[in-house]
C-alpha beads as a LAMMPS data file, in Angstrom:
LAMMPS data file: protein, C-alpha beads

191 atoms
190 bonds

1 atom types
1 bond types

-500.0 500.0 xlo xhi
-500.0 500.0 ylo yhi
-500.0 500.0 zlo zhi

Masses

1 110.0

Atoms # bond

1 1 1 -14.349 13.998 16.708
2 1 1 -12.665 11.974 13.967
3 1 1 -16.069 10.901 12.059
4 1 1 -16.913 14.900 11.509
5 1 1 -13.476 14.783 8.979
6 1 1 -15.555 12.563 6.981
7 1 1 -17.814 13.842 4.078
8 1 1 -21.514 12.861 4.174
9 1 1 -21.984 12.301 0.560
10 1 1 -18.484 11.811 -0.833
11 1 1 -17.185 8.713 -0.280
12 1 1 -12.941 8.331 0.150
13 1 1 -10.667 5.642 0.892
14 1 1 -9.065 5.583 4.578
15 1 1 -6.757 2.720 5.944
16 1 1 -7.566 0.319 8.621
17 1 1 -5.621 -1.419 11.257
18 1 1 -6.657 -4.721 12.389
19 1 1 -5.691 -7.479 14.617
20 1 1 -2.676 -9.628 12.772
21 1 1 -3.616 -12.340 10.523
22 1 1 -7.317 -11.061 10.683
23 1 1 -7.402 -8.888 7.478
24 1 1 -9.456 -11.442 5.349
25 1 1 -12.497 -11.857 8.188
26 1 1 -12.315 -8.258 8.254
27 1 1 -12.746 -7.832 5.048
28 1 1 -15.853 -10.602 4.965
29 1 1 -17.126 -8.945 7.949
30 1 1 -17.270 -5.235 5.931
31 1 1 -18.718 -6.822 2.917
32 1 1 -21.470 -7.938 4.757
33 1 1 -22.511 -5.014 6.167
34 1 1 -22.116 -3.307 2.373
35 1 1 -18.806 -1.391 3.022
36 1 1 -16.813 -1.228 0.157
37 1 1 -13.489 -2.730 1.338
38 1 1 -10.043 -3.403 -0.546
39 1 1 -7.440 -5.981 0.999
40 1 1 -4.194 -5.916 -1.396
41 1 1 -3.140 -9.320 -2.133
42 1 1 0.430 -10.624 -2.583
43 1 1 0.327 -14.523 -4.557
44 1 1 3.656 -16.179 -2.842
45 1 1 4.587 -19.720 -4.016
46 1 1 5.174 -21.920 -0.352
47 1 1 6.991 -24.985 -1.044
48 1 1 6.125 -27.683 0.721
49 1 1 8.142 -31.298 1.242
50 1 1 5.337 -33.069 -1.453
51 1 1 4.356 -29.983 -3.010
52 1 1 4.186 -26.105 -4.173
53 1 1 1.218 -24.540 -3.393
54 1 1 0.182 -20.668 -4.178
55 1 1 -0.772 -18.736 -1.176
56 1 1 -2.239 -15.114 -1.092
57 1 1 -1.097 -13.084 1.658
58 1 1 -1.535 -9.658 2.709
59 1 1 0.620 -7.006 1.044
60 1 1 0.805 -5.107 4.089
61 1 1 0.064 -7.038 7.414
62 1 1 -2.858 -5.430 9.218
63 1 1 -4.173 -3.005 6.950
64 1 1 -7.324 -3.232 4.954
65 1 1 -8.824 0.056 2.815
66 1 1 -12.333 1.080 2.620
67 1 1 -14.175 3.472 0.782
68 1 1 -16.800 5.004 3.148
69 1 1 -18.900 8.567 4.040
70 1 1 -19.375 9.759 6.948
71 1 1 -22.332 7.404 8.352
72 1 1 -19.720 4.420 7.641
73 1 1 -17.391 5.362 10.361
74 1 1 -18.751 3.706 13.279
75 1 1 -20.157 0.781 11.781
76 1 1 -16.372 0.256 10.674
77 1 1 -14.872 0.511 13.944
78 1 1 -17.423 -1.940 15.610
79 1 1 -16.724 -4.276 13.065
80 1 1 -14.790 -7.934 14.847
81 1 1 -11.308 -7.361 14.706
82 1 1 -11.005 -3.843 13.946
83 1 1 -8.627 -1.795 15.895
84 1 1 -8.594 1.421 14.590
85 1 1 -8.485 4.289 11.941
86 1 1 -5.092 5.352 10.549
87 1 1 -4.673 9.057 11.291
88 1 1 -1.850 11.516 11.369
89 1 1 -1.965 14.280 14.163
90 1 1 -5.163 13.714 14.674
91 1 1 -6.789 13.662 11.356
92 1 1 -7.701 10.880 8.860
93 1 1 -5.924 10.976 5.887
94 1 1 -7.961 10.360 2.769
95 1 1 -6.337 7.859 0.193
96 1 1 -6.335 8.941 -3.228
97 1 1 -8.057 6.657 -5.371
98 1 1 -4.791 6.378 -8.161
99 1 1 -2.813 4.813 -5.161
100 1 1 -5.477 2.508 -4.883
101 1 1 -5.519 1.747 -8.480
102 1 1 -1.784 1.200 -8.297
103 1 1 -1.972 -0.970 -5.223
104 1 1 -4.805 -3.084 -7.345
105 1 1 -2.448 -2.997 -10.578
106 1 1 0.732 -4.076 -8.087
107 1 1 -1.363 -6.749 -6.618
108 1 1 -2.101 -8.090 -10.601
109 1 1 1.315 -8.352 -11.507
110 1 1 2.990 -11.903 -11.695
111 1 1 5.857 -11.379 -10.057
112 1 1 7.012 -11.789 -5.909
113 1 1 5.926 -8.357 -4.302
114 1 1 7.437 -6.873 -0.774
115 1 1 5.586 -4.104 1.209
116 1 1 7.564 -2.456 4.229
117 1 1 8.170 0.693 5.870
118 1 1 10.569 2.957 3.521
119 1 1 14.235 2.615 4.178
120 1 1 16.494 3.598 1.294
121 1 1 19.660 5.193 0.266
122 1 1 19.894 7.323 -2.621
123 1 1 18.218 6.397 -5.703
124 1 1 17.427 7.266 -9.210
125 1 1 14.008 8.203 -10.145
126 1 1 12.913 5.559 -12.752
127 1 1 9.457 4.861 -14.707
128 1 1 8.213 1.730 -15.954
129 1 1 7.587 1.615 -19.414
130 1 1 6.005 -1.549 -20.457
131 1 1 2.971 -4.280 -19.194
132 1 1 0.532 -3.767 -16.317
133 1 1 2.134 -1.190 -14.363
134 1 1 3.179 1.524 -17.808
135 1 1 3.549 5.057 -15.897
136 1 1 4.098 4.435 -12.248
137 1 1 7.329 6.246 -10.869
138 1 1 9.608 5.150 -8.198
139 1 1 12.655 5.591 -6.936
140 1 1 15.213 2.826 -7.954
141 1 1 16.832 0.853 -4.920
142 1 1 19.398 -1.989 -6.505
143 1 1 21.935 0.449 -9.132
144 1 1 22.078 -2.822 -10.994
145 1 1 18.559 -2.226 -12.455
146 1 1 16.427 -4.613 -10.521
147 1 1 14.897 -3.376 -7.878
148 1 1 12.215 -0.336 -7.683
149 1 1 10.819 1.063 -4.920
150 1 1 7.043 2.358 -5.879
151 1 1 6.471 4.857 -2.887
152 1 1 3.159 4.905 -2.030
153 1 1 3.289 8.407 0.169
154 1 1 -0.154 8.526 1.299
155 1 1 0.004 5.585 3.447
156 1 1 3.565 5.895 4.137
157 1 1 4.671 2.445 2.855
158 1 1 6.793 1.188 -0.105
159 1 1 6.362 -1.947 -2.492
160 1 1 9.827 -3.641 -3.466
161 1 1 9.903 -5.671 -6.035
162 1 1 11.540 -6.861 -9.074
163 1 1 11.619 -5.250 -12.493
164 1 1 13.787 -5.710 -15.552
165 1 1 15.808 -3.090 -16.662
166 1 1 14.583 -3.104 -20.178
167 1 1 11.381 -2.094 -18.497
168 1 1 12.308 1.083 -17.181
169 1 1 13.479 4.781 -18.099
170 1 1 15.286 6.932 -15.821
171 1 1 13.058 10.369 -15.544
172 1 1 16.080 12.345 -13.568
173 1 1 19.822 12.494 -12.317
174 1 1 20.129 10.276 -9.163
175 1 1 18.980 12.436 -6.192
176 1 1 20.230 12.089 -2.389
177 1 1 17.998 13.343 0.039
178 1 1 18.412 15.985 2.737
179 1 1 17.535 14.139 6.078
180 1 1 14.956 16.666 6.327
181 1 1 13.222 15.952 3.362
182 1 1 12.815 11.938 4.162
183 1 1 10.322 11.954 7.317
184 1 1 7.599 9.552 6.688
185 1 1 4.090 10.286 7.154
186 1 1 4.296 7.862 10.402
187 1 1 7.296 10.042 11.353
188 1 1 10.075 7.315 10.787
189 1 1 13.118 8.620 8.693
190 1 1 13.873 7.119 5.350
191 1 1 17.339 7.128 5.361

Bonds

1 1 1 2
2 1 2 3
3 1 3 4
4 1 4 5
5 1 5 6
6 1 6 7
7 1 7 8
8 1 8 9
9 1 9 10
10 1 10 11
11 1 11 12
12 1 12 13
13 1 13 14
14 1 14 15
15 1 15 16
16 1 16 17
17 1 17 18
18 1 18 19
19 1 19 20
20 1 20 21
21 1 21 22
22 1 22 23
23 1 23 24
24 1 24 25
25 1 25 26
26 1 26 27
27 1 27 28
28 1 28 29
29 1 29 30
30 1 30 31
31 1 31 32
32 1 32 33
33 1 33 34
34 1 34 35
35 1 35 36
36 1 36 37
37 1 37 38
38 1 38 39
39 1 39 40
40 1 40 41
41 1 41 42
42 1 42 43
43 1 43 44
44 1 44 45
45 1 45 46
46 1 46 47
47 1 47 48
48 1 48 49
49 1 49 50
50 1 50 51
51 1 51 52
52 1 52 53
53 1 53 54
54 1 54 55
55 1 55 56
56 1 56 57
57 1 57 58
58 1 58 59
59 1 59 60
60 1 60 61
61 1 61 62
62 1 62 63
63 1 63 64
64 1 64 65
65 1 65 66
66 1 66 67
67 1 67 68
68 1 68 69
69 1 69 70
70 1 70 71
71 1 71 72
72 1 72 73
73 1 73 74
74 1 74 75
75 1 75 76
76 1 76 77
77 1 77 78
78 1 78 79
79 1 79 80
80 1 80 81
81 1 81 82
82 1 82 83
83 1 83 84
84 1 84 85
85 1 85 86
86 1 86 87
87 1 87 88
88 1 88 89
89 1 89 90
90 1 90 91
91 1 91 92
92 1 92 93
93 1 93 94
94 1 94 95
95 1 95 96
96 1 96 97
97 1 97 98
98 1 98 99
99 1 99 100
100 1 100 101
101 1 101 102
102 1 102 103
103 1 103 104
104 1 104 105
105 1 105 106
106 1 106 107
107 1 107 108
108 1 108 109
109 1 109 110
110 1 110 111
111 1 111 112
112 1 112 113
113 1 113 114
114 1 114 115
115 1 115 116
116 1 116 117
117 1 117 118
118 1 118 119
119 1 119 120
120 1 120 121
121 1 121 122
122 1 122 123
123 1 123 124
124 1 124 125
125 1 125 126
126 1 126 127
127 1 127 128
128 1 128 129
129 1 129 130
130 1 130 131
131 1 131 132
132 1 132 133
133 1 133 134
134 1 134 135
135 1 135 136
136 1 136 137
137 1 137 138
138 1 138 139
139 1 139 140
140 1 140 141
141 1 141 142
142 1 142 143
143 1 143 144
144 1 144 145
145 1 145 146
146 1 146 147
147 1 147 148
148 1 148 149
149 1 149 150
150 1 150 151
151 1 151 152
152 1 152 153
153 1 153 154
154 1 154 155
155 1 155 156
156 1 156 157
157 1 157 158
158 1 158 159
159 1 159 160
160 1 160 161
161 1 161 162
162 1 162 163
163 1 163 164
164 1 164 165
165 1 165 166
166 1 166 167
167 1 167 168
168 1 168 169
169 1 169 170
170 1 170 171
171 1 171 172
172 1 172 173
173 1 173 174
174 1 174 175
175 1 175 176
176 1 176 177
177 1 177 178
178 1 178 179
179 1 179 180
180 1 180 181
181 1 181 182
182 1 182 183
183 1 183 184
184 1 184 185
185 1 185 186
186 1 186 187
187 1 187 188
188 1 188 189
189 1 189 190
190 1 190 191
């Protein structure tokens, strides 16, 4: 069974899947019931014919993260508009807590965000060297210096978005990958 995977007294983070367009009640739903739960939040500017008005949307449609032990499971799963677990051959796949921290630091940024399944060519490995998000590697998508691609390889997603070029540092020669190396964790290839 899936819930023995779980530690009893250590708690990790695991991804959810819910029904679309129900990650917020889901969310409300585990906070009720004293689950820690994380939904990452993208702030997108809608225009409207009389107005702008600032929206927050999912980062990743259908996925929200909680931080449970092994007690936790069910009470997750029985939770309205919970589908299921996110597991790989079998197995649920903890979620380190620095991508986590990097999805919360992502999510605090003012700037438009993009989540999506990875699909790249060849890239140069960059770092960002100044403001919220000082450290975080990625591999860079636009050669003009704009776009970086933060891959997030637990959860097998990556976050587009803007960055200016004075705010990053190329950590290696550009790098194209063998086809064999680019499988993603929910077995689609990257290239």
């Amino acid at each position: 069974m899936v819930a023995t995977q779980l530690s009893e007294h250590e708690a990790n983070w695991y991804a959810i899947y819910t029904r679309y367009k129900a990650e917020k009640e889901v969310v409300r739903l585990l906070q009720r019931k004293k689950i820690e739960s994380y939904l990452p939040l993208n702030r997108i500017v809608k225009q409207y014919a009389s107005k702008r008005k600032v929206v927050e949307l999912p980062l990743i449609n259908s996925y929200v993260f909680v931080k449970i032990i092994r007690h936790q499971y069910i009470p997750v799963l029985e939770t309205n508009n919970v589908l299921k677990f996110i597991h790989f051959d079998g197995k649920l796949v903890p979620i380190p807590e620095p991508e986590i921290d990097l999805l919360r630091r992502i999510c605090q940024e003012k700037m438009e965000v993009e989540a999506g399944t990875l699909n790249f060519d060849k890239g140069r490995q960059v770092e960002i060297i100044g403001g919220n998000l000082t450290g975080v590697r990625g591999k860079l998508v636009d050669q003009r210096g704009k776009n970086l691609v933060v891959e997030l390889e637990h959860i097998g997603w990556g976050v587009f978005m803007e960055i200016d070029a004075a705010l990053l540092r190329a950590v290696g020669p550009a790098v194209v990958p063998r086809e064999e190396d680019v499988e993603g964790i929910f077995g689609e290839k990257y290239l």
